[in-house]
N, C-alpha and C positions, 0 to 999 in steps of 0.2 A: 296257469293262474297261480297255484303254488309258487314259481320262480318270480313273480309281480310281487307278488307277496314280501318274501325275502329279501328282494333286493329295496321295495321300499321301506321295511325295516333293516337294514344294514344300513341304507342309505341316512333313515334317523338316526340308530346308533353312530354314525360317523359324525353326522350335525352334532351331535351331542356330545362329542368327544373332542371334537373341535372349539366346544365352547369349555367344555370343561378343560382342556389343556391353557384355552385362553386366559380360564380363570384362577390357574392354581388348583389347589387339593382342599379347598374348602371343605364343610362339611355338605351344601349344599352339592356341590360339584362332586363329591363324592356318591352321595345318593344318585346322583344324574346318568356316573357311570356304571353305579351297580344296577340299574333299572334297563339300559342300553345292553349288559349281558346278559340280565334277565330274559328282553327282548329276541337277542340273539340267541340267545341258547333254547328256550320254547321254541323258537321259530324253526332252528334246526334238527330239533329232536322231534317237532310236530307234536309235543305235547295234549293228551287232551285236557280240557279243563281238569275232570277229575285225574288226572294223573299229574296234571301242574300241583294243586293242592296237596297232595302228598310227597308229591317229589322235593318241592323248593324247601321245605322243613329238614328235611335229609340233607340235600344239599348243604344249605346253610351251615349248619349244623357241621357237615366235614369241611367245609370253605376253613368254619372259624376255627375248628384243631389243627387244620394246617399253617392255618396263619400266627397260630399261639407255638407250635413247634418250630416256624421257621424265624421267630422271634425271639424263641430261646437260643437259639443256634448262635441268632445274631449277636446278643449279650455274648454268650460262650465268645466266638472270637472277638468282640472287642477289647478280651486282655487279653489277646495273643497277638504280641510281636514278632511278626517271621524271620526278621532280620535279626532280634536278640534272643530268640528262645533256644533253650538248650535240645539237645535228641531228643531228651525224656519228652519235653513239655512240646516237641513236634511230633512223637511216636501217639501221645497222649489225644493230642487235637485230632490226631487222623481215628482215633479211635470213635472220638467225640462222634468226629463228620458221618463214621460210617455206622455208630449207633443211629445218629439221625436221621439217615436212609436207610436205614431196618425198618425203624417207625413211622416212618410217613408211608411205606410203602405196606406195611400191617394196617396202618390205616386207610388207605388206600383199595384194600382186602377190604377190610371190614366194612368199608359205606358202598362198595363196588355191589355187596352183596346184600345189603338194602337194597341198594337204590335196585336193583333186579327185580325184589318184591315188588315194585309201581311199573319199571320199565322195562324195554325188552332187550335182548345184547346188541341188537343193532343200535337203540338208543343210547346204549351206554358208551359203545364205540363211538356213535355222531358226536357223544359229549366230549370227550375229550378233543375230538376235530374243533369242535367249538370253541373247546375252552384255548388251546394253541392258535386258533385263528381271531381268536377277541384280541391275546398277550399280541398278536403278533402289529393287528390292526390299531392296537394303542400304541407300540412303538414306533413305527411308520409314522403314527398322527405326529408323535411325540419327538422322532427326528425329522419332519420336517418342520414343524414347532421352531425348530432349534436352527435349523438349517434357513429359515426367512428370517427369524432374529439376527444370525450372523450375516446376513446379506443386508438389513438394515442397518448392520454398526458400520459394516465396509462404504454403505451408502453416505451415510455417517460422516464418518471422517474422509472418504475421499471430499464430501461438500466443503469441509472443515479446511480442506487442506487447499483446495481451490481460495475458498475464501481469505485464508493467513497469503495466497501469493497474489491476488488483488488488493491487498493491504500494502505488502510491499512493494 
C-alpha cells in the first residue's frame, strides 16, 4: 500500500515536472516544482503531519542558505577568467572554492542537527536519497526535454530540405 502510494506521487511529481520544463521557470512553474519535492520528499521520509510542520520550516530555512551561498560563489567566479588569471588570482579562487565547501558543509552540520530534533537518522539519510533522486529525476525530464526538441529541429529541416528539392 505504501509503494501505491509512492509511485502515484512520483508519478505526479513527474506530471508536474513535465509541465514545468514545458513551461520554462516561471514563477508559477516554480512553485509547481517545489510542491513536487515537497511531495517527494514527505513521501519518502514518511513524514508525520506533526513532524512535516516542523520539519519543512528547517528545511526551508537551510534550502535558502544554501542557495544564498551558492549564489555567492557564483558572483565570486564571474570575475574569474581561467584563461587570463594570473597564479595569484587562481591560488586565490581555489581558496575561495574551498572556503565555500567549509561552509556549506558547517551548514550542512548545523540543519543535519536540527532537523534530528523533528527526525530520526534514518529520515535524514532517506532525505538526502531524496533530495539526489528529485536533482537526478529533473535532469533526465530536462534531457529528454532537450533531446525531443532536437529531434523536432532534425524533423525540421529534414521537411525543409525535402521541400527546397521538390521546388527544384
Amino acid at each position: 500500500m505504501k509503494n501505491l502510494r509512492f509511485n502515484r506521487i512520483l508519478f505526479s511529481a513527474l506530471l508536474m515536472l513535465g509541465s514545468i520544463v514545458g513551461y520554462g521557470q516561471s514563477g508559477d512553474a516554480l512553485k509547481k516544482l517545489e510542491a513536487a519535492k515537497i511531495g517527494l520528499i514527505t513521501e519518502r521520509l514518511g513524514l508525520t503531519p506533526e513532524q512535516a510542520q516542523k520539519f519543512w520550516p528547517i528545511y526551508q530555512e537551510y534550502a535558502q542558505k544554501q542557495k544564498t551561498i551558492q549564489s555567492d560563489f557564483m558572483e565570486i567566479r564571474k570575475n574569474y577568467d581561467r584563461t587570463s588569471a594570473s597564479d595569484e588570482e587562481t591560488r586565490e579562487m581555489l581558496k575561495k572554492g574551498q572556503a565555500i565547501k567549509q561552509t556549506k558543509l558547517n551548514l550542512e552540520k548545523e540543519y543535519s542537527d536540527k532537523m534530528l530534533n523533528v527526525i530520526d537518522t534514518k529520515q535524514l539519510m532517506s532525505l538526502r536519497e531524496a533530495e539526489g533522486d528529485f536533482r537526478k529525476m529533473l535532469l533526465r525530464k530536462l534531457e529528454q526535454r532537450q533531446s525531443q526538441q532536437q529531434n523536432r529541429e532534425q524533423i525540421r529541416q529534414q521537411n525543409q530540405q525535402r521541400l527546397n528539392q521538390k521546388r527544384n
